[in-house]
C-alpha positions, 0 to 999 in steps of 0.5 A: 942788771939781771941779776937785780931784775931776778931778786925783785921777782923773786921778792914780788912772787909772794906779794898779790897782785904786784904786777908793774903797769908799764908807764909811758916813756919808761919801758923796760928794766926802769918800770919793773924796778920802780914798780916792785920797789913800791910794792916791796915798801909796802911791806916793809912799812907793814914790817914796820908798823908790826914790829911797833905793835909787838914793841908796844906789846912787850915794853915797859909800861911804867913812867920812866919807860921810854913809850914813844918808841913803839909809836915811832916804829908805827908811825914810820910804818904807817906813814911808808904805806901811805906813801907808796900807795899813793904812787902806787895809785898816781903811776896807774892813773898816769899809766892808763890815761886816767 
């Protein structure tokens, strides 16, 4: 279990800001965990929506080209972001008695 905990701060080192609030009832390993692992979605869901904007960039643009790809990989981006901003906002609501 160190050696998971070492990687995740390691890998949210370089993120701003990512610091886990502790969360009633789920202290220790469980909470900094969860929390880094929100924090490390949001950027891949920026790889995500990055690389469908460098693929939208460069793909073919003519009729039998396949455009839809690229909006995939946005929208997967786009989406993962949304999702783990929220929890992110939800567990600091439940975690400050707000």
């Amino acid at each position: 279990m160190s050696t998971t905990m070492e990687l995740l701060t390691l890998a949210a080192d370089g993120i701003p800001g990512a610091t886990p609030t502790k969360i009633p009832g789920l202290d220790g390993p469980v909470t900094k965990i969860f929390g880094y692992g929100l924090w490390l979605l949001i950027l891949a869901g920026a790889g995500g929506t990055g690389f469908g904007v460098y693929k939208l960039a460069v793909s073919d643009k003519s009729r039998s080209g396949g455009g839809s790809e690229p909006f995939k990989w946005m929208g997967g981006g786009v989406a993962t972001i949304l999702l783990s901003g929220s929890l992110i906002a939800i567990l600091n609501g439940i975690s400050t008695g707000g």
